[in-house]
C-alpha positions in Angstrom: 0.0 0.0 0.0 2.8 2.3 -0.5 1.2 3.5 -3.8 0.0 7.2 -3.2 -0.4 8.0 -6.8 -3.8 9.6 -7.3 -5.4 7.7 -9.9 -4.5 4.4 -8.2 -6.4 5.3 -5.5 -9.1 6.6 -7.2 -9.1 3.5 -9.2 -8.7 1.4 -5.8 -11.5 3.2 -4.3 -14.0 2.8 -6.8 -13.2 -1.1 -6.8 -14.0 -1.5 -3.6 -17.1 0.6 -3.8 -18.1 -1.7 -6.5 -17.1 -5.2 -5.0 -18.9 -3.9 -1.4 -22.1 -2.9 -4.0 -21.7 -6.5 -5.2 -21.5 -8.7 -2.2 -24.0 -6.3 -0.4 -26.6 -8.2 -3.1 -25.8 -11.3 -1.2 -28.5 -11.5 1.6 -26.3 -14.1 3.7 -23.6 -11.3 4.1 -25.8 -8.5 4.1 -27.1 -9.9 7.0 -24.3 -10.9 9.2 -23.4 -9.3 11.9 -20.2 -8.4 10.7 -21.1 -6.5 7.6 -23.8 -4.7 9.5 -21.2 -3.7 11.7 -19.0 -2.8 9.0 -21.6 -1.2 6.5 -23.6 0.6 9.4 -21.5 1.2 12.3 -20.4 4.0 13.3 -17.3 4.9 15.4 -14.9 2.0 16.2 -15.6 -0.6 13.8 -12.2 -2.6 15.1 -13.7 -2.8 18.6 -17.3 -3.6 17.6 -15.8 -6.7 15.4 -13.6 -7.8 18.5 -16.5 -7.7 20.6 -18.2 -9.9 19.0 -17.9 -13.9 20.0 -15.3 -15.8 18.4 -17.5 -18.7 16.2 -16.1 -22.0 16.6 -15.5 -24.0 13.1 -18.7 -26.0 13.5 -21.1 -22.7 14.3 -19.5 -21.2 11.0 -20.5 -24.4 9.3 -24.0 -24.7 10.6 -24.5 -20.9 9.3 -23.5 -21.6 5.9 -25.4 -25.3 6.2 -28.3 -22.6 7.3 -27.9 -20.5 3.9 -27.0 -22.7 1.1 
């Protein structure tokens, strides 16, 4: 990230606004906590996230069981 050039971050930027625009389509991410956090948060988005409780490999795969 030690690019400062304008246009690369302009460029940057709007690719991220773009892949957040796309994933934000995908109702299993646009509803967890974390992106809710992320997309609607305000303040300290680091502390909200490491608040949260750590999932254990088998609650992550009974959420995505849960979705797809």
């Amino acid at each position: 990230m030690t690019n400062k050039d304008d246009a690369f971050v302009e460029e940057r930027r709007q690719l991220l606004d773009r892949f957040l625009k796309e994933i934000a389509k995908l109702d299993y991410i646009l509803e967890s906590e974390e992106f809710k956090i992320f997309s609607r948060g305000a303040g300290e988005v680091d502390k909200a996230l490491s608040n949260m409780p750590r999932q254990t490999p088998n609650k992550i795969l009974e959420k995505y069981r849960a979705v797809f």
